[in-house]
N, C-alpha and C positions, 0 to 999 in steps of 0.2 A: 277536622282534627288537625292540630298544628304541628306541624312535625320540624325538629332541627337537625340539620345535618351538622356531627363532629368536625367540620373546623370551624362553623359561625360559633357553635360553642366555647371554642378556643378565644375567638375574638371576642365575645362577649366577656371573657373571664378577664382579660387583658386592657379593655376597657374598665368594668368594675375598681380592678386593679391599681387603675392610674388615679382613678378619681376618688377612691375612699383606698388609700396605701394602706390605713393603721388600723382596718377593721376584718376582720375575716372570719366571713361568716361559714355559717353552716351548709349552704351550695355549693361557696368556692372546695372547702374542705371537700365534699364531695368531688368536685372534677378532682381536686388532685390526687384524691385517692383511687378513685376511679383510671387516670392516668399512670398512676402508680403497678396499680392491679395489674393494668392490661401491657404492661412491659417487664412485670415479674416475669423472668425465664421458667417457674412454675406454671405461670397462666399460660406462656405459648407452650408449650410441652403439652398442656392437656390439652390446648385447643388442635392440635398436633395429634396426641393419639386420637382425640374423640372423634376428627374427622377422617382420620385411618382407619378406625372401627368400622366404623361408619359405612365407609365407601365397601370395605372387606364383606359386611354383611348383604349390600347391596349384589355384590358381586357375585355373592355364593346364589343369591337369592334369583338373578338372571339366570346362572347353570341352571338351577331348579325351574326353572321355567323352560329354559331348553330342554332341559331333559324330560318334561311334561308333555312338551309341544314333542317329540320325539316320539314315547311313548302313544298318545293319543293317535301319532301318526301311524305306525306298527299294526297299534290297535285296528284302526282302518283296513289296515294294509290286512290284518289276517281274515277279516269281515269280510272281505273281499275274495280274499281266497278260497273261504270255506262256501261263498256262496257262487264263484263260479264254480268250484267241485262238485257242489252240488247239481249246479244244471248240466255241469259234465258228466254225471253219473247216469243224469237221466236221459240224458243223451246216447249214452252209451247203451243203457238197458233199451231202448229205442231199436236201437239200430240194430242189436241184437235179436230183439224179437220178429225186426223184419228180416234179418238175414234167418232165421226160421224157418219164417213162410215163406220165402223164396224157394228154401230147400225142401221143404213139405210138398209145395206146386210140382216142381221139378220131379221127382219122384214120383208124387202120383201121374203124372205126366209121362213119366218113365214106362211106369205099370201097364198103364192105357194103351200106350201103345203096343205093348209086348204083345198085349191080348187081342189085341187088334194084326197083329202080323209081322209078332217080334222085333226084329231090331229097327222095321220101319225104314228098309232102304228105301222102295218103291218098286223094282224091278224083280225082287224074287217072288212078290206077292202075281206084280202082272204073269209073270210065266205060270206059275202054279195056281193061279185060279181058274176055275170052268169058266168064270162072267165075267167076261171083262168090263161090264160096269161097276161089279164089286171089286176089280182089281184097280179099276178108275179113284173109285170112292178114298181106297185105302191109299194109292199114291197121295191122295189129296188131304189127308186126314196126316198123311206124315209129315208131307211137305209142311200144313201149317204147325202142330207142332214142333217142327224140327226148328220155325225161324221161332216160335215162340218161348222154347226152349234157349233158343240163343239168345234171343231178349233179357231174360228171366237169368242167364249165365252173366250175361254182362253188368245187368243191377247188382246180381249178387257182390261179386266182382266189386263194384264201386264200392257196395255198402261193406264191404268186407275195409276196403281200403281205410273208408270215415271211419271204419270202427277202429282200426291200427293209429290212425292217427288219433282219434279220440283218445287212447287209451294213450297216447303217447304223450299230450295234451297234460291227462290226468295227472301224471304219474310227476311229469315237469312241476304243476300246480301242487301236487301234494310236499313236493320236496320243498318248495319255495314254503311253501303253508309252514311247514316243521322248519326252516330257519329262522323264519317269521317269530315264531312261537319261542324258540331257542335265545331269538334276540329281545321280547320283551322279558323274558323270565332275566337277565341282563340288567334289564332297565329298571326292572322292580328290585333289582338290589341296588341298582344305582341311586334310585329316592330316596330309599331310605340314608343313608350312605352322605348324600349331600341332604336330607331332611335333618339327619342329626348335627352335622356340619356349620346348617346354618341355625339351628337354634344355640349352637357354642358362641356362634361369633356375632347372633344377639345380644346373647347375654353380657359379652364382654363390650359391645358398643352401650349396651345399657351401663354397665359398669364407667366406662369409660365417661357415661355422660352426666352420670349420678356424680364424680370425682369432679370433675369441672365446674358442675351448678356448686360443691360446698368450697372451692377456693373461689369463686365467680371470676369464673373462666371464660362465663358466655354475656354475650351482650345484655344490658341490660335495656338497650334503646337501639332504635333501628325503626326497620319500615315491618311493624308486625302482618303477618298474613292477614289476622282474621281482625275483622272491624268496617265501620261505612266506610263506602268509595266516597271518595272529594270533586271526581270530576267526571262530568255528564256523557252520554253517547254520541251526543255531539262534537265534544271538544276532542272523544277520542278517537273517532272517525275520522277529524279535521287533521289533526295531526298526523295517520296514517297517509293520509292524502297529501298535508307539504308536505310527505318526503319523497313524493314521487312514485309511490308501489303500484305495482298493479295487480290489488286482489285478485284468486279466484277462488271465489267463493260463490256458497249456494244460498246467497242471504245478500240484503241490501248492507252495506258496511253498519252503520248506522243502526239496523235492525239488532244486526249482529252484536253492539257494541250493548245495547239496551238489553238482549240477552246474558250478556255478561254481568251486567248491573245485578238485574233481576234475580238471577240465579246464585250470584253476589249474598246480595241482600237475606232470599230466603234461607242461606246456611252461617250467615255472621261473617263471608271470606268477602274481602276487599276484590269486586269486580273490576276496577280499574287496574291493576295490579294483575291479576290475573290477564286479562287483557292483552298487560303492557311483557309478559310472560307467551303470551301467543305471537308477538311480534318477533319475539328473539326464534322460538320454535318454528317459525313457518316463512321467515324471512319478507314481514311485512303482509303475511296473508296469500302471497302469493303462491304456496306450496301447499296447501291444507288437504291433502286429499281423504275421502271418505269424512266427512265433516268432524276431523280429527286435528284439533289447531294448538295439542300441548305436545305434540309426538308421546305418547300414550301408547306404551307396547315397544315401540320403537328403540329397545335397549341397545346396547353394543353388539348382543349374540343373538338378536332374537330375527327370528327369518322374517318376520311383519308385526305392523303396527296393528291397533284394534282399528274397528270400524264401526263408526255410526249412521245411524239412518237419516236423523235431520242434524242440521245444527246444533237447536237446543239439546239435543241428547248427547253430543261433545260437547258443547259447553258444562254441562250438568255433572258426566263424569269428570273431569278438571276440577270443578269447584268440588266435589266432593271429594277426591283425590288431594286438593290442599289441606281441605280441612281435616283429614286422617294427619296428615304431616303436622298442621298446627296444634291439635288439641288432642291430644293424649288421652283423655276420657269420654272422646266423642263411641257411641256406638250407633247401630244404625237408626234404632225406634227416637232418636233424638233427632234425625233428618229429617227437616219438612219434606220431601218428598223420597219413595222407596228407591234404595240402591240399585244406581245403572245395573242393568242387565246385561249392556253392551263390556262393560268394565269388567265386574262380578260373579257372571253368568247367569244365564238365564232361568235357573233352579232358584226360585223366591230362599228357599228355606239355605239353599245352599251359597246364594249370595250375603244373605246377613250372616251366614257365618265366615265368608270371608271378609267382610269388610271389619266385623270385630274382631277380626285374629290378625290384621294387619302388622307387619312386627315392629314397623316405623313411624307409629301413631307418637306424635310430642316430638319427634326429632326436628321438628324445623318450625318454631312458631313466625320464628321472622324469618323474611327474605333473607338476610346476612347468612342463617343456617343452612340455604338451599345450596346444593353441590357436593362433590364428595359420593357419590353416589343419591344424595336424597333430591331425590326427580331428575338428576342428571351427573354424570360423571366429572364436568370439565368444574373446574376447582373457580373458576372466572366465573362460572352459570351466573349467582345471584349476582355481582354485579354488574353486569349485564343488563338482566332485568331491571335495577337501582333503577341503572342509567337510563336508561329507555322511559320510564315512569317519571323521573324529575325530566327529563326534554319535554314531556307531554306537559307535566303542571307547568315549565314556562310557559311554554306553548300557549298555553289556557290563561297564564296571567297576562300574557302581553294582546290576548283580545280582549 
């Protein structure tokens, strides 16, 4: 597919121009109206709000993930709580039942002896017995329980202690449990709160972009998302490599690039392009950690990116992730293959529902719409990317 970059077009026009002055057709008319359009102070104003909207709704939408990621975390945190309480309870009832039997023993222990020669000195029994083998016996019978009894004093004693602190344990875990609790009941007013927030400032980026398409505000030419790539895994390996990078990755380059195509290919999004989209992200390849090469998750507020398990599985959420951005009427049973799990989560039934409720589906069909919030903040993003894609197709024309 042949694509022209807005100033060859200019040349082109100015060429026509010189060589047929007296005729003016139906193209030229078009660029100038088209150049017309695009320096009406109507067209910048909308192209102005629509990517203030834009960004605004992006924005509320990362709170909303903070705040989810926050939640989730609480959630943990009280899951946590409740089932260390639990083994602290059992814990407790434990120790409890042995400090019991300690004092059960003890006691009968007590008894025995009494009946045996009361308090068990040893010496009132030797005097007052006729036998002093029976007065031998009973010295003997005290003496052992008297250390056995100390024994049996000093466990108590310990388990007395684990139990105080157990209890002290508990009582810590309980209180922490009920802030716990205090602070998600918080956070569930807070979703809601920024849930409604950010379906406002939808609707008004939709608004906003609905205004722009009927003055044609928005490009009508560019480097669209979705469509064949032009140039092979080799050409776009090779140019990673003149530039000096040093991938690290978990895939041969090459491999990796043909993964792109592929994955490309089976959703209609231009793999090279994408690609040339992972070089601006990951600074040549060299920074891709967990085989995540669009920084995916990695918003301004968010404490971590997502993670995938192989490659193809980031490359696959990416290409799926554009193509929510490019096509507005995409839903999931229209994806040759099922919604990243790693992206969507791992709930089948609850991933197709996110990916169809996506709120930014149509906001970027072309690269020129990328930024502003839609897949990245910096207002420069897509031409960046541009950039990077025409250096590669020189690249590729001058071998």
């Amino acid at each position: 597919m042949r694509r022209i970059r807005r100033g060859a077009r200019g040349l082109a026009v100015v060429v026509v121009l010189a060589g047929i002055s007296s005729v003016v057709t139906p193209v030229l008319l078009a660029y100038a109206q088209t150049d017309f359009v695009e320096s009406d102070p109507a067209v910048v104003q909308a192209r102005e709000q629509l990517a203030g909207a834009q960004a605004a709704a992006h924005q509320a939408a990362d709170a909303l993930t903070q705040n989810e990621q926050e939640r989730d975390a609480t959630q943990q945190s009280i899951d946590e709580h409740v089932a260390q309480i639990q083994s602290l309870d059992q814990q407790r009832a434990d120790l409890a039942t042995q400090r019991d039997a300690l004092r059960t023993v003890m006691r009968a222990r007590a008894v025995a002896l009494y009946r045996n020669g009361g308090t068990g000195g040893g010496l009132d029994a030797i005097v007052s017995s006729s036998s002093v083998l029976q007065a031998a016996r009973r010295q003997a019978l005290s003496d052992a329980a008297a250390s056995s009894n100390a024994r049996a004093a000093s466990q108590l004693e310990h388990t007395r202690t684990q139990l105080a602190a157990v209890q002290n344990t508990l009582r810590d875990e309980q209180a922490q449990l009920d802030a716990q609790r205090a602070r998600l009941d918080q956070l569930a007013a807070s979703l809601e709160q920024r849930r409604s927030e950010l379906e406002h400032l939808v609707a008004a980026a939709n608004g906003a972009l609905a205004r722009a398409r009927v003055i044609g505000a928005l490009h009508a030419a560019g480097e669209p998302v979705m469509g064949p790539a032009t140039l092979t895994a080799s050409q776009l390996a090779g140019w990673v490599r003149s530039q000096g990078f040093s991938p690290r990755i978990n895939a041969d380059l090459t491999e990796l690039a043909q993964i792109f195509l592929d994955e490309g290919r089976d959703e209609n999004v231009r793999g090279d392009l994408a690609f040339a989209q992972s070089v601006i992200e990951t600074g040549g390849f060299e920074s891709a950690p967990a085989n995540n090469y669009s920084g995916i998750g990695w918003c301004d507020s968010c404490a971590k990116g997502n993670t995938f398990p192989t490659p193809r599985e980031g490359v696959r959420a990416q290409i799926q992730l554009l193509r929510q951005y490019a096509d507005a009427g995409v839903t999931a049973v229209q994806l040759s293959h099922p919604v990243s799990p790693y992206l969507y989560g791992s709930d089948p039934a609850n991933a197709v529902r996110r990916f169809d409720t996506f709120f930014a589906r149509g906001w970027a069909p072309t690269w020129s719409d990328m930024g502003h919030g839609n897949w990245a903040t910096d207002p420069n993003y897509s031409q960046k990317v541009i950039g990077v894609y025409r250096r590669m197709v020189t690249y590729s024309q001058s071998r």
